[in-house]
N, C-alpha and C positions, 0 to 999 in steps of 0.2 A: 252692714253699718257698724260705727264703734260704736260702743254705747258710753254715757257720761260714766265718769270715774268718780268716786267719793272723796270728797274734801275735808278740811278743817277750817276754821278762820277761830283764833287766838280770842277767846272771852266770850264772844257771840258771832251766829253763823252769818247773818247778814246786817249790816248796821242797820238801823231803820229810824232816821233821824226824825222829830216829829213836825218841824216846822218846813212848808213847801219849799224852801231852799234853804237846805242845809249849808253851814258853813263849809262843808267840804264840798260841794257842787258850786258854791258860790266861788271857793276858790280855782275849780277846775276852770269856770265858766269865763270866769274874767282872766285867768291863762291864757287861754285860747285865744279869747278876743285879743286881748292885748300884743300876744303874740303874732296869730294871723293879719294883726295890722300891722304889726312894725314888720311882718315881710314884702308885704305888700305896697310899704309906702314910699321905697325906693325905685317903682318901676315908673312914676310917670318923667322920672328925667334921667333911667339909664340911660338912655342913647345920649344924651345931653353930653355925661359923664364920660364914655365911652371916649366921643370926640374929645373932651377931655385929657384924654390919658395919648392922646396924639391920633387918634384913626382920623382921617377927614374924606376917606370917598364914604358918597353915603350908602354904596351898595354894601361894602365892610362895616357899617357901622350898624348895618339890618340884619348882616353876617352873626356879627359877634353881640348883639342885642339878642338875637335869636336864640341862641348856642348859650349865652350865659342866662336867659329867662329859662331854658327848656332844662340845664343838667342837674338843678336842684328838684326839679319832682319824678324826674327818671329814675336816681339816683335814691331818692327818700321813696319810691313805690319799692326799690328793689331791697333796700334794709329793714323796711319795716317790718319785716317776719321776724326776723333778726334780732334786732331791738325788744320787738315783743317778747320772747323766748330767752334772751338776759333780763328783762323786768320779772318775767313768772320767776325768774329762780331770785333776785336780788329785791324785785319790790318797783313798782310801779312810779313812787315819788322819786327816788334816789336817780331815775333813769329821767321823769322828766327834768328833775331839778339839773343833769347830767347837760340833757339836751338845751336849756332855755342858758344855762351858762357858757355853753359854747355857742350862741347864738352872739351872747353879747360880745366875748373875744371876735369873732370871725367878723362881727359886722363894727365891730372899730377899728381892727384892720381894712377893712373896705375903705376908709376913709384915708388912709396912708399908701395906698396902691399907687406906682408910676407906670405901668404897664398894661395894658389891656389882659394881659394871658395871667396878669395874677389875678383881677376881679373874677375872669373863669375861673381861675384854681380856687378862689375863697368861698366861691358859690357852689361848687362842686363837694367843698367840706361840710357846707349848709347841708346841702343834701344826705350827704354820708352820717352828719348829727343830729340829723331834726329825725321825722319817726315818734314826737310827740304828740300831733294831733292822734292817731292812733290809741296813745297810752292814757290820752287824757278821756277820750272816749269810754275808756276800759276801767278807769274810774271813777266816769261818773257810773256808768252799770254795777259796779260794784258797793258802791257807798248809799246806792238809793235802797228804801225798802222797796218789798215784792211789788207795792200796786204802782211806786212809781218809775220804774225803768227806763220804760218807755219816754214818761216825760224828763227822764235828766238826761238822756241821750240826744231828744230833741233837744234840750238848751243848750245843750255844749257844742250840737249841728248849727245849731240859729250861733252860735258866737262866732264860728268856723267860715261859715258863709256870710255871716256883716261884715266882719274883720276884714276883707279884701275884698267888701264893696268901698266902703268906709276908707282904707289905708292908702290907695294912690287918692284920693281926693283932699287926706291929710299932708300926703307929700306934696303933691301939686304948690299948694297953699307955701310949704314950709320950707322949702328947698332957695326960693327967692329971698325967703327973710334971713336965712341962718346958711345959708351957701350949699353946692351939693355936697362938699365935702365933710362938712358937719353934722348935715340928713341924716349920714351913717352912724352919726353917734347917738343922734337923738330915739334912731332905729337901736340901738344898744343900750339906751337908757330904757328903752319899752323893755322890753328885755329881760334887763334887769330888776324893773319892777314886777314882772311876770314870776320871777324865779323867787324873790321875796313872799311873794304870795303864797306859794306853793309849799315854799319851805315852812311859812309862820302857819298856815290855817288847816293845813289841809293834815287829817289824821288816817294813818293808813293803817286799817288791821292785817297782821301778819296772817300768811296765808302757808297752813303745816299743809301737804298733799299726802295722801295718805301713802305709802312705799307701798311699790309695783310688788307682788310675790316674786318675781322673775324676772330677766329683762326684757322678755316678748311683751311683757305688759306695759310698759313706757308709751307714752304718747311721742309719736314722731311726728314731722311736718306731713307724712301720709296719711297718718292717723286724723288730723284736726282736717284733713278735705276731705275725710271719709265720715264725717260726721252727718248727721240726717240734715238733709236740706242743704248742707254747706255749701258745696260746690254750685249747686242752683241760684243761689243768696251772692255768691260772690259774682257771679254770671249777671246775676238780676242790676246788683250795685253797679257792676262796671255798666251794663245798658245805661241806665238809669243817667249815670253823670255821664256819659256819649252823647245823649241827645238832649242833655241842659246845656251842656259846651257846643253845640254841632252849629248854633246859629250867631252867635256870638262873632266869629271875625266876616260875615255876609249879613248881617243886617243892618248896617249902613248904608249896604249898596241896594238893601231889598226894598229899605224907603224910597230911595232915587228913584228906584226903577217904577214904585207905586207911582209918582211924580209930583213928588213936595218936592218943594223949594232946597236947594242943595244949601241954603245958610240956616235952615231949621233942621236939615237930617241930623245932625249930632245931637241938638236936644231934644229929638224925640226917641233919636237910638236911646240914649242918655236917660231919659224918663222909661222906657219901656226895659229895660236893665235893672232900673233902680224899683220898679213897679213887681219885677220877676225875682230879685231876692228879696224883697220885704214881703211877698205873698208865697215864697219858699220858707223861709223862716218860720210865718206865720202856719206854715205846714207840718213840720216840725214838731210845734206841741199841737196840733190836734190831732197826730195820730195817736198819742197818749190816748185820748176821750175814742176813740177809735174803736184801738187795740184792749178797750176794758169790754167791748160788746162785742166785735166779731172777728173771727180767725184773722192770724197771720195775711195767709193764703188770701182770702176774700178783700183785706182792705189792698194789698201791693196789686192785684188783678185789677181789682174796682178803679182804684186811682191811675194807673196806668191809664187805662184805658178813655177817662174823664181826661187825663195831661194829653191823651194820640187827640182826640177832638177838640182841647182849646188849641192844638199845633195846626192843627189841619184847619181852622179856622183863620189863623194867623196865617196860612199859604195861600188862601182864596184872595188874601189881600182886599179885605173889609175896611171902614171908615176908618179914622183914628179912636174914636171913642170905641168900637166894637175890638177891633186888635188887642187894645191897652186892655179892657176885660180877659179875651183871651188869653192875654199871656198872663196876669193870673191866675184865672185857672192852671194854666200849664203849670207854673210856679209852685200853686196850691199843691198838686196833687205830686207833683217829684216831690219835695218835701214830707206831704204823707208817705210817699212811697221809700224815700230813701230810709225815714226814722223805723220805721215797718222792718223793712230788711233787716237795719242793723239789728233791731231787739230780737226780730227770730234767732236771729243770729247769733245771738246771747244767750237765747232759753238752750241751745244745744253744747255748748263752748263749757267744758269744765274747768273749775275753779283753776287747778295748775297750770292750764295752757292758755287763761282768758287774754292776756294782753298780745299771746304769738295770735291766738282768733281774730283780734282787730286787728294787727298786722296786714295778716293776710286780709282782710275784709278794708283796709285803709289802700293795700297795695293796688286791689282791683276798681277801686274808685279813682287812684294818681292815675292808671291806665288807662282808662278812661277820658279822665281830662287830658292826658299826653295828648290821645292819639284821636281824638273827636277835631280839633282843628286841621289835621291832616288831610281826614275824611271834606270837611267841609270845603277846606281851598278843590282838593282832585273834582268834588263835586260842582262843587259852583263855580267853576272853570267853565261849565259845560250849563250850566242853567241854578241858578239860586232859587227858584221857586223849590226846585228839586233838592234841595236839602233840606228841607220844611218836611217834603214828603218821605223821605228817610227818615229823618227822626218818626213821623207816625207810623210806617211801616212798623219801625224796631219796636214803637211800643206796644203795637198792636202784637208783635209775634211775642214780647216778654208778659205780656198778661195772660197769654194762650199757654205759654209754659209754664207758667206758675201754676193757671190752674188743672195742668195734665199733671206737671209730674211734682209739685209742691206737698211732700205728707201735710196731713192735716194735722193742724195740734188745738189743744185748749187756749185762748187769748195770752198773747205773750206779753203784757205787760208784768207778768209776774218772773220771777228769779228762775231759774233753771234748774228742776230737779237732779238731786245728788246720786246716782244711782249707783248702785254697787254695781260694779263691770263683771 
């Protein structure tokens, strides 16, 4: 295993601001938010737009809907190491301030598109620039004191996951009153207020890394998956968003199939969505309160394992009131379980490589969500109960591996020792 490398941070070693939201978390927090809505709120009348720009079969317009939603998270899963690893050496702000201003260009152009192949091409450059939810992560872990890590990672996860509950329900609304071509700018004013924020509030200590003796001693992209737990952690994250996504595009058909009324299925998918990220969130900051009494290890096992039984619960197909519990629980505890990962995941990551470590830990979560809808169509082609049951399988086996081969450490709400290599 590598062991952590010794750092510096310019004036003092870890900021440790004293009021429970620091203005630099507060400015992460509402970045994110802000941001992850304005990407989000152009998706309930892409196809709308699509046709628009001249497509009119509607199989091409599910084509090219497809193809233009799917190449910005492919795209931002495979740069984010990348982006990470220019922030360690430039700075953290300067990369998102980079990213949230090529947000607002690329999505005012969206609004002046005559072609369908240039909305791909612009959304393709989204992907290639974004890579900020990642750095914004790596900021709030680094700006929080030791005891609260945990909890500024959950706030900046809770801002990450409302933002694009929240964003197509803003567009839906907005798109009628201000035209779809204007959505995109109003998507580029969020934007821009995102990159104001970040630029006025947020203070970055400069981060000296102590020089290698040699060059064997450099940290490489080998080096940060050879860290303790890493690779497990990034294994654990990708499960983790695989089977919060896995039922998402079959649970409209799994109410039918329960046998409500086909004019009520949308608003109970609808409520049972909206019930699943507010008790995610809510997960979020408690595994702060968590992570200050008991291992890493023990709370991402434990709650796994509590998320496989409210899933498996939700597959027996129980009343409505028992489901809708259900899937909070389920909600609850990925939430515990994703903020869990990420912070172990921080106590090992050293100071010079921390934003390439969310990278890499951002990239295995985009994978995730990529490729869990894939899973879900191949499956529920063949039976939709059966993709309930996959998802508790998977969490069943990621709790059994965590607690086989997960080292043990002392509660990771605390900063990551600097250890001389």
């Amino acid at each position: 295993m590598v062991s952590n490398r010794e750092s510096r941070i310019t004036n003092h070693e870890y900021p440790s601001p004293e009021p429970l939201l620091s203005r630099d978390l507060f400015a992460v927090t509402a970045a994110s938010f802000i941001g992850f809505t304005g990407f989000t709120l152009v998706m309930p009348f892409l196809p709308l737009y699509i046709r628009q720009l001249g497509v009119t079969d509607v199989g091409e317009i599910a084509l090219w809907t497809g193809m233009t939603l799917g190449v910005t998270p492919a795209l931002t899963a495979l740069c984010a190491p990348f982006w990470g690893r220019v922030a360690d050496r430039v700075g953290n702000k300067v990369m998102v301030a980079r990213a949230l201003l090529a947000f607002v260009i690329v999505m005012s152009a969206m609004a002046y598109v005559t072609r369908v192949w240039h909305l791909f091409a612009l959304r393709a450059a989204l992907g290639f620039f974004a890579g900020y939810g990642a750095l914004t992560l790596s900021m709030a872990a680094r700006s929080a004191p030791r005891d609260r890590i945990a909890a500024s990672i959950g706030m900046v996860q809770t801002a990450q996951r409302l933002g694009p509950a929240l964003g197509p329900v803003i567009g839906g609304g907005l798109a009628p009153l201000v035209g779809l071509r204007n959505a995109f700018l109003v998507s580029a004013g969020l934007y821009a207020f995102a990159f104001l924020l970040v630029m006025v509030l947020y203070h970055e200590a400069r981060v000296e890394p102590t020089p290698p003796e040699n060059a064997a001693g450099r940290v490489t992209f080998r080096n940060i998956l050879a860290f303790e737990n890493f690779l497990l952690l990034m294994l654990v994250i990708f499960g983790l968003q695989f089977v919060d996504r896995i039922f998402g595009p079959v649970l409209p058909l799994y109410i039918g199939q329960l046998g409500y009324e086909r004019s009520r299925t949308p608003v109970i998918a609808g409520v049972l969505f909206s019930v699943l990220a507010f008790a995610a969130a809510f997960g979020h900051h408690l595994a702060g309160w968590l992570l200050a009494r008991l291992s890493a290890r023990a709370v991402i096992a434990a709650a796994a394992v509590v998320a496989a039984a409210g899933l498996a619960v939700v597959a027996v197909g129980p009343p409505l009131g028992a489901m809708t519990l259900a899937m909070a629980l389920f909600g609850l505890c990925i939430g515990v379980a994703m903020t869990a990962s990420f912070t172990a995941a921080n106590a090992v990551i050293p100071l010079e490589v921390h934003s390439t470590g969310f990278g890499f830990l951002t990239s295995a979560s985009l994978a995730g969500m990529a490729l869990s809808p894939v899973m879900s169509g191949l499956v529920g082609a063949q039976s939709i109960r059966v993709v309930f049951v996959v998802g508790v399988f998977l969490l069943v086996l990621l709790a059994l591996l965590v607690r086989r081969v997960m080292v043990e450490r002392a509660p990771t709400a605390t900063a990551p020792a600097l250890e001389e290599s």
